[in-house]
N, C-alpha and C positions, 0 to 999 in steps of 0.2 A: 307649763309648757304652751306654747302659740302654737294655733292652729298650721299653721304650715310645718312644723317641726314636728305634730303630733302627725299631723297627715304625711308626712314622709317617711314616720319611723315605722309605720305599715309595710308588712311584707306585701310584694307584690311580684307577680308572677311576667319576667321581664324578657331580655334576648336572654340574659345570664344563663336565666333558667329553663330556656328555650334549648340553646346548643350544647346546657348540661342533659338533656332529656336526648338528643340527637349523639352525644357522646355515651352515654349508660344506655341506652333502649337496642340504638342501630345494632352497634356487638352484641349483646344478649342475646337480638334476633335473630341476624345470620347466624351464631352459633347454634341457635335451639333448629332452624330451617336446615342446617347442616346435620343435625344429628339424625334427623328424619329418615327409617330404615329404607333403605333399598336404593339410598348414594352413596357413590364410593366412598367420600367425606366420611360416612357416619360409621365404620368400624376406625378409620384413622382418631376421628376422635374419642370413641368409646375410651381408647388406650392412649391419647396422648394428654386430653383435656379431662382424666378425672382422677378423681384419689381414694376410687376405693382398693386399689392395690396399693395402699400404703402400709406398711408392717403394722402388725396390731400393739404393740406399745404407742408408737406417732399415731396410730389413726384416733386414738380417744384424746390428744393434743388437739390436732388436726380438726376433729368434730366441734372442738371449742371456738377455735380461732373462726371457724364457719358459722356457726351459730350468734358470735359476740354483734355485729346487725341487725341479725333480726330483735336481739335483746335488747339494741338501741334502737328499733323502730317503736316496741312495746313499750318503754319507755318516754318516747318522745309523744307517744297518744296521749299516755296516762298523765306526763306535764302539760303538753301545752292544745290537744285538744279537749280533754277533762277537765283541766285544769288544776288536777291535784298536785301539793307541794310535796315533794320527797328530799330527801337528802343528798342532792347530787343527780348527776345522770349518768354514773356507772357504780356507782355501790347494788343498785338494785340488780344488777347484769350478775357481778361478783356473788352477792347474796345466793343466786338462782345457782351459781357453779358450787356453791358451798352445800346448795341445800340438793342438790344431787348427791351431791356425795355420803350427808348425812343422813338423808330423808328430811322432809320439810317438817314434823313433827320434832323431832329431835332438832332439830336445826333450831327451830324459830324459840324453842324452851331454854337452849343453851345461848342462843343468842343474846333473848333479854336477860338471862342470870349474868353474862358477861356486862350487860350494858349496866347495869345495877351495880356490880362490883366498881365496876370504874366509876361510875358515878361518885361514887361513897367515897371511893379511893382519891380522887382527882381533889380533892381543900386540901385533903393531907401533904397532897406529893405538890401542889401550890405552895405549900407553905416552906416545905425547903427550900423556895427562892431556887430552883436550877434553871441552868438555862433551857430555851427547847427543844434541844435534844437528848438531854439529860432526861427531861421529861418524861418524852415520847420512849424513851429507852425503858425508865422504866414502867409503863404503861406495857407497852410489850411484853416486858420480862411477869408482869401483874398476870398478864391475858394466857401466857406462858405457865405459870404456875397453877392455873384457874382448868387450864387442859389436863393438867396432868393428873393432880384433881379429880377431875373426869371420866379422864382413864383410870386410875387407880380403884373409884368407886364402881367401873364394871365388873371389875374383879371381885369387889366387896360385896356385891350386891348380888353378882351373876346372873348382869343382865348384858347383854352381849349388842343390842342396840346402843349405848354407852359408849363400846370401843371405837363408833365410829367417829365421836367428836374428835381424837386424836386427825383424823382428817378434815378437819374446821383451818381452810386457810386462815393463819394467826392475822395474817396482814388484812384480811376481812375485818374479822373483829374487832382489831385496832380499830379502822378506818372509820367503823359506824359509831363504835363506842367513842371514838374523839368527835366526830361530827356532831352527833349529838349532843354532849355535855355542850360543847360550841352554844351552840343552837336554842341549850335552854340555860344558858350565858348570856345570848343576846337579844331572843325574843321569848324568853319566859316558857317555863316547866311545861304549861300546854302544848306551845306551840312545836316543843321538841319532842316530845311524846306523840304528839300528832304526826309530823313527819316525818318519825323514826316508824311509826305503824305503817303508813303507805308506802315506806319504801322497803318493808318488809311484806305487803299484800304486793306490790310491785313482783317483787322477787318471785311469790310465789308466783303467781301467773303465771311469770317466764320460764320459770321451772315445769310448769303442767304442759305450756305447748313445750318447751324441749325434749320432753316425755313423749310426745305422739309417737304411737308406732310408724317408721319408713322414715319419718323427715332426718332425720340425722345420712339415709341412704339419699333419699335425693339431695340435698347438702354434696355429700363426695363425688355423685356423678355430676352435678351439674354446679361447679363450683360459678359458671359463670351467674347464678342465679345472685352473687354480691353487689353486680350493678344495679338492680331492680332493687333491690334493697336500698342500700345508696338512696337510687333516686325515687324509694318512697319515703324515706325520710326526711328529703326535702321538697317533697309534694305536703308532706301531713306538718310540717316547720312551716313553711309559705302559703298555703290554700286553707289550714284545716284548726287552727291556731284561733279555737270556741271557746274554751275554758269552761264547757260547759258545767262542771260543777264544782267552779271555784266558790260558791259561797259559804260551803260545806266547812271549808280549810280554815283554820284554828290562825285567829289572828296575832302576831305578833303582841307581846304584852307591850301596851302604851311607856311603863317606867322603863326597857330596856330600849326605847328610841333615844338615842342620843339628842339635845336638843340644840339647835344652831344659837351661836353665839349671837349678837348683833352685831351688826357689821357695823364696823368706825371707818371716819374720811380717812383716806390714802396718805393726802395731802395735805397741809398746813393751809393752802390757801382752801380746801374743802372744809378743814374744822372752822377756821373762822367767819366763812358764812356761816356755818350754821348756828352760829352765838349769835344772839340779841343785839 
């Protein structure tokens, strides 16, 4: 890459992202200055701008859909101002709603026995030659079967931490377990074992702050707090982008780089310059 290509593909902090900071900050403001008790404004919005009178079936929707931000901001540190590789930049968000639901202990134990199975599973189901959605299907129906499984051995077992794997979105598991095999398909067994583990430390993280006691409460009253998010995610994308401990990160295996062909003349009058 030339020096002027390399010095352009630098994030840089422009009008772009000047009038994005004047479009996300200005409202957030006035709304937070409006909430401020003892103007009339701040009982109008208590009740017009918030959602903690949401029925309690939607409001634990509702918590997620608020929350999914800031899991892309903890995300967005851990890539690209850390520099750690994970698997995507929303498997780890997903991860963190799985691992609510199960407990991050049971979660991360049932996670890897799924990723294993698939593993193991995925030469076999290669080898029927299906197409890919054939595949994926059954991959599914594998991760499927693997739950129930699951279920079935809390009863056997009568351990009752167990039954909550039935509440393991399938389509989670899917997603990591194909990403992965992916992964150590095309950069080698380390390199997908390495980045299926930090997008599993990722997960949990986002799991531990979604846990603080209150924040899921200030989340519903103060929905405008999405634009600060927003626009710290493209404050820590644009300014903050260190990679500080990319050396850590599991190199790609050398045999899974594909290697460029040489390149031949276009043209008939290119090949025979270059003959003798």
């Amino acid at each position: 890459m030339s020096a002027p290509k390399a010095e352009g593909a630098r994030a840089r902090w422009g009008r772009e992202h000047w009038a994005l900071t004047l479009l996300m900050l200005i409202p957030a403001a006035a709304i937070a200055l409006a909430r401020w008790r003892g103007l009339p404004s701040a009982n109008f919005l208590a009740h017009q701008l918030s959602l903690a009178a949401t029925p309690g079936p939607l409001q634990h929707t509702v918590k997620d859909i608020l929350f999914v931000p800031i899991g892309a901001l903890i995300v967005v540190i851990f890539r690209l101002s850390l520099g750690i590789r994970v698997l995507g930049p929303f498997r780890s968000i997903l991860l963190a709603f799985a691992f609510l639901t199960t407990g991050v202990t049971v979660g991360i134990v049932f996670l890897t026995l799924t990723i294993l199975i698939l593993l193991l599973a995925r030469p076999a189901i290669q080898a029927l030659r299906l197409p890919y959605f054939g595949r994926v299907s059954v991959m599914i129906s594998a991760v499927a079967v693997v739950m129930t499984l699951g279920t079935l051995s809390a009863g056997w077992l009568g351990t009752a931490s167990l039954r909550s794997v039935a509440h393991f979105p399938i389509v989670v598991l899917v997603l990591v377990g194909e990403k992965v095999a992916h992964t150590i398909k095309r950069e080698g067994l380390r390199s997908g074992i390495s980045r299926a583990m930090s997008t599993a430390l990722v997960g949990v993280v986002v799991t531990a702050i979604a846990s603080l006691p209150g924040l899921d409460r200030i989340l519903l009253t103060h929905p405008e707090l999405l634009l600060v998010e927003i626009w710290l995610i493209v404050v820590v994308s644009t300014l903050c982008s260190w990679r500080l401990l990319a050396s850590p990160n599991a190199a790609p295996d050398d045999r899974s780089i594909p290697q460029r062909a040489p390149s031949r003349p276009s043209t008939p009058e290119l090949a025979g310059a270059s003959r003798p």
